[in-house]
Backbone atoms as SQL, in Angstrom:
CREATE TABLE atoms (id INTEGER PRIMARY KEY, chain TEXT, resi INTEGER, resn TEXT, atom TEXT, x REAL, y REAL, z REAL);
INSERT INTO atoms VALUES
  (1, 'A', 1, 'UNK', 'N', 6.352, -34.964, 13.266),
  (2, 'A', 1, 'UNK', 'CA', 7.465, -34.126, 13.653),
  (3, 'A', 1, 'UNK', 'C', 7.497, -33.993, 15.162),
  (4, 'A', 2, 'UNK', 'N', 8.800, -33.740, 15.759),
  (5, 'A', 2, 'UNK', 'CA', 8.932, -33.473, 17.061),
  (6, 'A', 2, 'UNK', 'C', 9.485, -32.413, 17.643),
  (7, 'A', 3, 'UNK', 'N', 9.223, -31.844, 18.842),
  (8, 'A', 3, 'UNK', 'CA', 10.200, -30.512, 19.244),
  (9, 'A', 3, 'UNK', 'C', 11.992, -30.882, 18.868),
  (10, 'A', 4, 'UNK', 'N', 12.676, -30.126, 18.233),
  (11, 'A', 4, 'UNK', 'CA', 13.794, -30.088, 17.914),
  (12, 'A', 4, 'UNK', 'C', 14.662, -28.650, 18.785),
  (13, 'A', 5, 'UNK', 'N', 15.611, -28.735, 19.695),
  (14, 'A', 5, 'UNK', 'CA', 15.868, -27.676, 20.111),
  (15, 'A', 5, 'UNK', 'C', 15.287, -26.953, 20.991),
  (16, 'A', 6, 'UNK', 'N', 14.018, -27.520, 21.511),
  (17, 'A', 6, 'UNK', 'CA', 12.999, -27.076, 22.403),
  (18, 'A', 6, 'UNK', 'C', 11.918, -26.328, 21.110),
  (19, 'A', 7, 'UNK', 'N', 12.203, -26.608, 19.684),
  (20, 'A', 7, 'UNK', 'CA', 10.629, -25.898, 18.989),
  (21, 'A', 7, 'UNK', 'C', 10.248, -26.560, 18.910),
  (22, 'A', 8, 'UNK', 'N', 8.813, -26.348, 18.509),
  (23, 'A', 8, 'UNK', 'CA', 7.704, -27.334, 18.204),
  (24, 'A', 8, 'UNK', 'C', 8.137, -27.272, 16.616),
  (25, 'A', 9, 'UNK', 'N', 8.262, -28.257, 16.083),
  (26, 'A', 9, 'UNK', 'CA', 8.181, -28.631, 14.948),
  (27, 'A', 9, 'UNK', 'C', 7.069, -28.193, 13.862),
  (28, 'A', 10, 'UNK', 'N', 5.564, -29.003, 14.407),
  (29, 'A', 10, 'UNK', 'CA', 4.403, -28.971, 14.061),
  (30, 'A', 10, 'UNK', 'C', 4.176, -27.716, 14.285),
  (31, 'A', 11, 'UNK', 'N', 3.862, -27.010, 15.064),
  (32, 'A', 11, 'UNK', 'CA', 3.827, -25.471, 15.214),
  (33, 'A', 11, 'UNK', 'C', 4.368, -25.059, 14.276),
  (34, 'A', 12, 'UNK', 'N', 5.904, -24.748, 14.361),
  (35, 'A', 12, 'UNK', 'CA', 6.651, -23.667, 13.541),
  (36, 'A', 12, 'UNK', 'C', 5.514, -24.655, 11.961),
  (37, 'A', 13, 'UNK', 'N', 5.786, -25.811, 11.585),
  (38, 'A', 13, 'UNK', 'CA', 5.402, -25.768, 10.241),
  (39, 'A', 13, 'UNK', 'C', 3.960, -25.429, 9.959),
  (40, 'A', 14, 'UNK', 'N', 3.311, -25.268, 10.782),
  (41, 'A', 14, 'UNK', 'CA', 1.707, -24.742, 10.779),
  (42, 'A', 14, 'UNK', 'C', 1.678, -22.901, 10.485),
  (43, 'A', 15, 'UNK', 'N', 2.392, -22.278, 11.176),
  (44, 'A', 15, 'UNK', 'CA', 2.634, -20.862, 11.106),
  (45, 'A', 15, 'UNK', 'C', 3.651, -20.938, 9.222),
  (46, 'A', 16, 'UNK', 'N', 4.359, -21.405, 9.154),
  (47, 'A', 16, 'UNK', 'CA', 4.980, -20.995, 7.687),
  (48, 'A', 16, 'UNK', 'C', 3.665, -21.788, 6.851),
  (49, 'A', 17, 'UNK', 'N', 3.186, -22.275, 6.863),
  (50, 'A', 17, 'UNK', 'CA', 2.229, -23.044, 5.766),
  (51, 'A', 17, 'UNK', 'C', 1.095, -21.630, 6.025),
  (52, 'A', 18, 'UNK', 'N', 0.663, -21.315, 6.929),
  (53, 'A', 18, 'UNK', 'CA', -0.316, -20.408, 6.879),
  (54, 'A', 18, 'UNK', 'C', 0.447, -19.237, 6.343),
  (55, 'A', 19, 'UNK', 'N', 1.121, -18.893, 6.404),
  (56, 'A', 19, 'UNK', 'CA', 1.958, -17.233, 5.645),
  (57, 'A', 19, 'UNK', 'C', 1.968, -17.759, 4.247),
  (58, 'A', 20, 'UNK', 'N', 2.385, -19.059, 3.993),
  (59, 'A', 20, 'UNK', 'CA', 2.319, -19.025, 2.871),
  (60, 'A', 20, 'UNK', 'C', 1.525, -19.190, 1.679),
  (61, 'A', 21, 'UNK', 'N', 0.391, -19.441, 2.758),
  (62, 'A', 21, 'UNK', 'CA', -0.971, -19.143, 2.300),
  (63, 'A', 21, 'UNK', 'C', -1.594, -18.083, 2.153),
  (64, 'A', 22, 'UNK', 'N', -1.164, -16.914, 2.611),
  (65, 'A', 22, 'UNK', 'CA', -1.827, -15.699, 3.251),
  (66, 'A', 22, 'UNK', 'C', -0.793, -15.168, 1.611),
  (67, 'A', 23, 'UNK', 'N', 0.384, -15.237, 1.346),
  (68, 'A', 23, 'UNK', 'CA', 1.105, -14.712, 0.359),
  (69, 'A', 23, 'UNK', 'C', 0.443, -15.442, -0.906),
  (70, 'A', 24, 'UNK', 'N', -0.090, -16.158, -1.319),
  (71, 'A', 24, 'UNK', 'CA', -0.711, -16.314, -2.529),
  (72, 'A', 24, 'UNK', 'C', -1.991, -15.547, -2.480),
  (73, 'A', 25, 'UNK', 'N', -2.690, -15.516, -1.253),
  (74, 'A', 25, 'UNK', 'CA', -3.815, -14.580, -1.459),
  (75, 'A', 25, 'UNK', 'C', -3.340, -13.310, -1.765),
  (76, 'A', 26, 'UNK', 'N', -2.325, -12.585, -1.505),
  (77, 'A', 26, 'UNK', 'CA', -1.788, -11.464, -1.298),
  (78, 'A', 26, 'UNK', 'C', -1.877, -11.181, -2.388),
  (79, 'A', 27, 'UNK', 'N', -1.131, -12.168, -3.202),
  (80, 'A', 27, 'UNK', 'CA', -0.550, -12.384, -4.796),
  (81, 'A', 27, 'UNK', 'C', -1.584, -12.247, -6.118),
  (82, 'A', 28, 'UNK', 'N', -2.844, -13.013, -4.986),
  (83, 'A', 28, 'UNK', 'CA', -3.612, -12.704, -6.017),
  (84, 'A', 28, 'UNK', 'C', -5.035, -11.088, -5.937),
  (85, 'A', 29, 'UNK', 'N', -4.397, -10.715, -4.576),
  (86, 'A', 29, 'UNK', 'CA', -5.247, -9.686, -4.327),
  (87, 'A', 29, 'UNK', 'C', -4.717, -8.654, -5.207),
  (88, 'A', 30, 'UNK', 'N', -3.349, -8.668, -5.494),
  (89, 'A', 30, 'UNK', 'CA', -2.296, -7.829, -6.003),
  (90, 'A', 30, 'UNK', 'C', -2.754, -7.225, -7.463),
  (91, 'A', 31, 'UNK', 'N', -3.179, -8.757, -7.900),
  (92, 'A', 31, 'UNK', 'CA', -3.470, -9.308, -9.686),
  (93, 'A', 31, 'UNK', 'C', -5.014, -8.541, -9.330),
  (94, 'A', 32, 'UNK', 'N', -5.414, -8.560, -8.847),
  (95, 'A', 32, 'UNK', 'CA', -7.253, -8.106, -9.051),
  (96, 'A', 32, 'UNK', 'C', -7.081, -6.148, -9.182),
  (97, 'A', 33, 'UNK', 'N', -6.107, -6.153, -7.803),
  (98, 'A', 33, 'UNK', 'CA', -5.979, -4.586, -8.141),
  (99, 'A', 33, 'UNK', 'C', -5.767, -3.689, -9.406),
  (100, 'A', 34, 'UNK', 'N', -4.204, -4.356, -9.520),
  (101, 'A', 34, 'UNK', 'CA', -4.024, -4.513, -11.227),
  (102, 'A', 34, 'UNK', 'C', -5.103, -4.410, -12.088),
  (103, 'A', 35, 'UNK', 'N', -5.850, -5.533, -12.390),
  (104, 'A', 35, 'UNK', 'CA', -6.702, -5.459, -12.925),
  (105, 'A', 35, 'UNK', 'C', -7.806, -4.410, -12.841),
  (106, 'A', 36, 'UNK', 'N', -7.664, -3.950, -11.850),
  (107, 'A', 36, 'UNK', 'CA', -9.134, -2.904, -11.682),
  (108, 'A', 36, 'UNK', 'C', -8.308, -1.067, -12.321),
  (109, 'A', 37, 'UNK', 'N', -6.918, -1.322, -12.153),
  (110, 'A', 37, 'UNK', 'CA', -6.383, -0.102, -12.536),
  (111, 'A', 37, 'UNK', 'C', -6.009, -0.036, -13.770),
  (112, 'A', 38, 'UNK', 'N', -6.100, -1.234, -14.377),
  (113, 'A', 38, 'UNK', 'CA', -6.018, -1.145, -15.816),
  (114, 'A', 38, 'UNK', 'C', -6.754, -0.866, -16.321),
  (115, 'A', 39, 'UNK', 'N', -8.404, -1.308, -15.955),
  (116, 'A', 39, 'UNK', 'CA', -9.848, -1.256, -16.398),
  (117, 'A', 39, 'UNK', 'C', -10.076, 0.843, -16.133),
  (118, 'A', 40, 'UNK', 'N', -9.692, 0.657, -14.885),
  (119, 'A', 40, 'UNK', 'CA', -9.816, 2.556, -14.669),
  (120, 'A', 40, 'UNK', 'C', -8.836, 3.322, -16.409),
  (121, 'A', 41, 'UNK', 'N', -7.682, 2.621, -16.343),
  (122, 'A', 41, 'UNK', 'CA', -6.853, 3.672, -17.119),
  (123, 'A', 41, 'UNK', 'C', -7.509, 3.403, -18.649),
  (124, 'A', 42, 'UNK', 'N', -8.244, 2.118, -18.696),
  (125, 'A', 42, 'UNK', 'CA', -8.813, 1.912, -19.943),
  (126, 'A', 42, 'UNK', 'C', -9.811, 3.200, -20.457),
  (127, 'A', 43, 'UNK', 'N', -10.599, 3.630, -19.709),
  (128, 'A', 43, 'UNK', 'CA', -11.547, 4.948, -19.666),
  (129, 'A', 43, 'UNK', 'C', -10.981, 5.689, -18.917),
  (130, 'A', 44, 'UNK', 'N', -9.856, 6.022, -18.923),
  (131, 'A', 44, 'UNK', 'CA', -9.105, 7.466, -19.163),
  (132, 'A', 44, 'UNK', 'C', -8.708, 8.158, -17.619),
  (133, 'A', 45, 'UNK', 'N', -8.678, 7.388, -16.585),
  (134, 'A', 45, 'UNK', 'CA', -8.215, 7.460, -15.603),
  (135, 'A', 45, 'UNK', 'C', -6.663, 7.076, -15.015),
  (136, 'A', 46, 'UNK', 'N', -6.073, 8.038, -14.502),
  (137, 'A', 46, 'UNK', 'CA', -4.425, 8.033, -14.079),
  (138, 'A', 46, 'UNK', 'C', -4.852, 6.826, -13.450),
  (139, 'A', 47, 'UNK', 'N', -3.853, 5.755, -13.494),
  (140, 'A', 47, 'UNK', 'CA', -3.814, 4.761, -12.192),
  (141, 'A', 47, 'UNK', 'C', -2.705, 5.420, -11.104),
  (142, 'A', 48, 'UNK', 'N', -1.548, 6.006, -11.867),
  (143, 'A', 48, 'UNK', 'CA', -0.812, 6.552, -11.021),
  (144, 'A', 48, 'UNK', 'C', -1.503, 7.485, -9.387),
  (145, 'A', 49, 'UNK', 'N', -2.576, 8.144, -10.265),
  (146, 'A', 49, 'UNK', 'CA', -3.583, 9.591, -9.315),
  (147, 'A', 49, 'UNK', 'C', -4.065, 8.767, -8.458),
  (148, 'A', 50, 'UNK', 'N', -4.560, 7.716, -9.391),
  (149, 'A', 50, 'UNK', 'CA', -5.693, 6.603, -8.144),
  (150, 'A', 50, 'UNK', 'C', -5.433, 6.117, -7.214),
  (151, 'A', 51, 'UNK', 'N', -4.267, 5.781, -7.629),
  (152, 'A', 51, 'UNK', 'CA', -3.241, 4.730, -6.346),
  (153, 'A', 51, 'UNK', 'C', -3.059, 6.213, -4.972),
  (154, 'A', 52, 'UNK', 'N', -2.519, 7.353, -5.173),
  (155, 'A', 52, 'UNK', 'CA', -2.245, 8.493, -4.636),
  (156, 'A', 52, 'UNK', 'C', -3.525, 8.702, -4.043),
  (157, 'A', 53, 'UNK', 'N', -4.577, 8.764, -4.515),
  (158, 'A', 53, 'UNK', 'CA', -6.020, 9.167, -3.948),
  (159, 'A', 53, 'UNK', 'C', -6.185, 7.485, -2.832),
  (160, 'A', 54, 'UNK', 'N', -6.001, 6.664, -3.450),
  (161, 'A', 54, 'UNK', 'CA', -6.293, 5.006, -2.101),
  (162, 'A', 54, 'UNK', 'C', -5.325, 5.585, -1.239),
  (163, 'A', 55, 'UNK', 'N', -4.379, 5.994, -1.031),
  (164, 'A', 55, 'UNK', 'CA', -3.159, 6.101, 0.031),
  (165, 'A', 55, 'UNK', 'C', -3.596, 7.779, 0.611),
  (166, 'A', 56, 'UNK', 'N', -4.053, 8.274, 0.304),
  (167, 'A', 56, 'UNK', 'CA', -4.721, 9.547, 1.002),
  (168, 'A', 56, 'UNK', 'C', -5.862, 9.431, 1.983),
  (169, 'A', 57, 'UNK', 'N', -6.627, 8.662, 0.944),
  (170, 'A', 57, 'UNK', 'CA', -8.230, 8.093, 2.092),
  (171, 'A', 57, 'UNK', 'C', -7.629, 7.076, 2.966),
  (172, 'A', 58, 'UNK', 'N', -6.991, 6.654, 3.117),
  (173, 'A', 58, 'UNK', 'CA', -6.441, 5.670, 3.851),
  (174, 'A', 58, 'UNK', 'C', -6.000, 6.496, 5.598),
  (175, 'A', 59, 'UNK', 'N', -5.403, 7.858, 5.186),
  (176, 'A', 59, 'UNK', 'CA', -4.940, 8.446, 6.147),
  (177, 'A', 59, 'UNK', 'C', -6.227, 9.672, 7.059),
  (178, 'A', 60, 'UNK', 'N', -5.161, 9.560, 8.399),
  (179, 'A', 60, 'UNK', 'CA', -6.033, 10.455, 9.036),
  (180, 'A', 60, 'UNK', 'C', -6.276, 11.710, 8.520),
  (181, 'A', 61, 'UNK', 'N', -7.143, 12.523, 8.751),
  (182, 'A', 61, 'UNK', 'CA', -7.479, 13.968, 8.791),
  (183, 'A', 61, 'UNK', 'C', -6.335, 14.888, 8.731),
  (184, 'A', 62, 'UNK', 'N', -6.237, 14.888, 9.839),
  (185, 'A', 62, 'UNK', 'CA', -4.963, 15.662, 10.563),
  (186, 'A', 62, 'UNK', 'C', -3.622, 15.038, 10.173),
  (187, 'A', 63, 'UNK', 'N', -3.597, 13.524, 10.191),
  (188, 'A', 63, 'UNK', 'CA', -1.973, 13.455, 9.152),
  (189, 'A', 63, 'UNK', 'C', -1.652, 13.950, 7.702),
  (190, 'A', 64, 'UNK', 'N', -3.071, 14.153, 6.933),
  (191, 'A', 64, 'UNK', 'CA', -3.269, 14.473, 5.767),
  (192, 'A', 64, 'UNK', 'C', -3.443, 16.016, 5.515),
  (193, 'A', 65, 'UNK', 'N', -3.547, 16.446, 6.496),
  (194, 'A', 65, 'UNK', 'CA', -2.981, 17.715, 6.533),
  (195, 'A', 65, 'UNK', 'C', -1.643, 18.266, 6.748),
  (196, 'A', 66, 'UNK', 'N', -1.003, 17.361, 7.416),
  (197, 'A', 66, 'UNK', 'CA', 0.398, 17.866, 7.856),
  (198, 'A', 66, 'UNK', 'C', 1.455, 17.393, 6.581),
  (199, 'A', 67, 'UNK', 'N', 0.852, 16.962, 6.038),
  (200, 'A', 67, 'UNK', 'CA', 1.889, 16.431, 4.469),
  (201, 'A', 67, 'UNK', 'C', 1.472, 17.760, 3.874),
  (202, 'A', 68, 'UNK', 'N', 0.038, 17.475, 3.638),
  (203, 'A', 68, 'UNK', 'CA', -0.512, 18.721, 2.404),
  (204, 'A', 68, 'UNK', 'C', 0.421, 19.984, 2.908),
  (205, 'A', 69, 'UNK', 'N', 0.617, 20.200, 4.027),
  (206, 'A', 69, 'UNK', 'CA', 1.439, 21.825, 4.538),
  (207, 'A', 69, 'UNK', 'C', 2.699, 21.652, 4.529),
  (208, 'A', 70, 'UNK', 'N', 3.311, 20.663, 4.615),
  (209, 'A', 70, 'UNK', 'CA', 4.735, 19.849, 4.491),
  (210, 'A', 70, 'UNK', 'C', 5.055, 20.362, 2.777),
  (211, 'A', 71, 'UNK', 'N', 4.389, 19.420, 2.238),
  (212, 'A', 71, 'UNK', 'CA', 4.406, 19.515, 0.694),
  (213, 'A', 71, 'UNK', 'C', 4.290, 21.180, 0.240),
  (214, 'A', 72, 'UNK', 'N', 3.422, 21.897, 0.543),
  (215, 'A', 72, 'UNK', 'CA', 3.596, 22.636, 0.300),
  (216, 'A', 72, 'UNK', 'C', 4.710, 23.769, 0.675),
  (217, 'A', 73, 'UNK', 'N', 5.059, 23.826, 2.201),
  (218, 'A', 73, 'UNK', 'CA', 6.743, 24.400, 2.205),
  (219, 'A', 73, 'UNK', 'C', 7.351, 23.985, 1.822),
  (220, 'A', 74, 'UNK', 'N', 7.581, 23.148, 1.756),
  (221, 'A', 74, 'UNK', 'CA', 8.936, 22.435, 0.495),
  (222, 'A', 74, 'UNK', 'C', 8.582, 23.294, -0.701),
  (223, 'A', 75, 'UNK', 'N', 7.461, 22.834, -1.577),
  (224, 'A', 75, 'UNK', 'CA', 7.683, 23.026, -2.555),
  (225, 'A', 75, 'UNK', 'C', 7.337, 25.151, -2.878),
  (226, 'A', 76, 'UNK', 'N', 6.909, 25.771, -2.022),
  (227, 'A', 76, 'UNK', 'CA', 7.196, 26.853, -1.680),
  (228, 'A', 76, 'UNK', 'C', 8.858, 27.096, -1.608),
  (229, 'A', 77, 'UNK', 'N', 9.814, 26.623, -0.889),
  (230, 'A', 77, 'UNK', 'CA', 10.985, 26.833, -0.146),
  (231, 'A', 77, 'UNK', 'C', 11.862, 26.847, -1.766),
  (232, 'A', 78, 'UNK', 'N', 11.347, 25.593, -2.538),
  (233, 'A', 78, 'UNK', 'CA', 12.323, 25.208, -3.973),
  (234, 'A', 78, 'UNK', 'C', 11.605, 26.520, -5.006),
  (235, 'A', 79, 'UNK', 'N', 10.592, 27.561, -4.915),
  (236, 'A', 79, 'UNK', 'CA', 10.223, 28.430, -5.434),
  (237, 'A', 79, 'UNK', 'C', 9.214, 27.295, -6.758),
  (238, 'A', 80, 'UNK', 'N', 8.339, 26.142, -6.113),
  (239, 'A', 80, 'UNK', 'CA', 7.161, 26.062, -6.851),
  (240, 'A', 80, 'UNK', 'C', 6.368, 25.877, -6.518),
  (241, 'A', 81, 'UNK', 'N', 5.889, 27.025, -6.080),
  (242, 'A', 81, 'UNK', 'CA', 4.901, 26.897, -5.392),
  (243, 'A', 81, 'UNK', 'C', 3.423, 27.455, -6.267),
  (244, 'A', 82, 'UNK', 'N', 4.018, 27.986, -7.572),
  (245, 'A', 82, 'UNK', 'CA', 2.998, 28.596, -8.416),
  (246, 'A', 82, 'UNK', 'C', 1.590, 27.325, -8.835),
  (247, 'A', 83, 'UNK', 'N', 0.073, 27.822, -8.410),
  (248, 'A', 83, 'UNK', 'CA', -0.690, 26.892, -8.328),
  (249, 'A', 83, 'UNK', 'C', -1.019, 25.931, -7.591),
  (250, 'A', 84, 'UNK', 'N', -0.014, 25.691, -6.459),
  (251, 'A', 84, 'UNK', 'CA', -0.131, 24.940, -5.416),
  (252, 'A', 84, 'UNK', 'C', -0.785, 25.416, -4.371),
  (253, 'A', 85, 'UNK', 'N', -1.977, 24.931, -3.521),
  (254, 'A', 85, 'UNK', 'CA', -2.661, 24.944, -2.612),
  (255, 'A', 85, 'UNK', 'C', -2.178, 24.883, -1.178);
């Protein structure tokens, strides 16, 4: 292949062959997760909670506080706040 237009040809097709490599791993990182949340819900675990608990530890301290107080005026403001922390 040759520059076309001033691109590199070989380039650009080196960068899409690698993404599209990186998207089957993705694909199959996807399938393992799956799999591990099915195995959780098999012995009686929410996958829904789990997924919510990975996306919590994921976050900062302090951003994870400002939802938790977020969440809670809101749901204070709509009057349910009964049991909520």
């Amino acid at each position: 292949m040759s520059d076309v237009g001033g691109i590199s040809a070989n380039q650009l097709k080196t960068f899409i062959e690698r993404i599209e490599r990186l998207e089957e791993e993705k694909a199959a990182v996807l399938e393992h997760i799956r799999d591990v949340l099915a195995e959780a819900k098999g012995t009686g675990f929410d996958a829904k909670i789990i997924r919510k608990v990975v996306k919590i530890r994921k976050m900062e301290t302090q951003d994870r506080r400002e939802e938790e107080e977020l969440l809670s005026l809101y749901l204070s403001a709509l009057g349910m706040d009964e049991g909520v922390e």
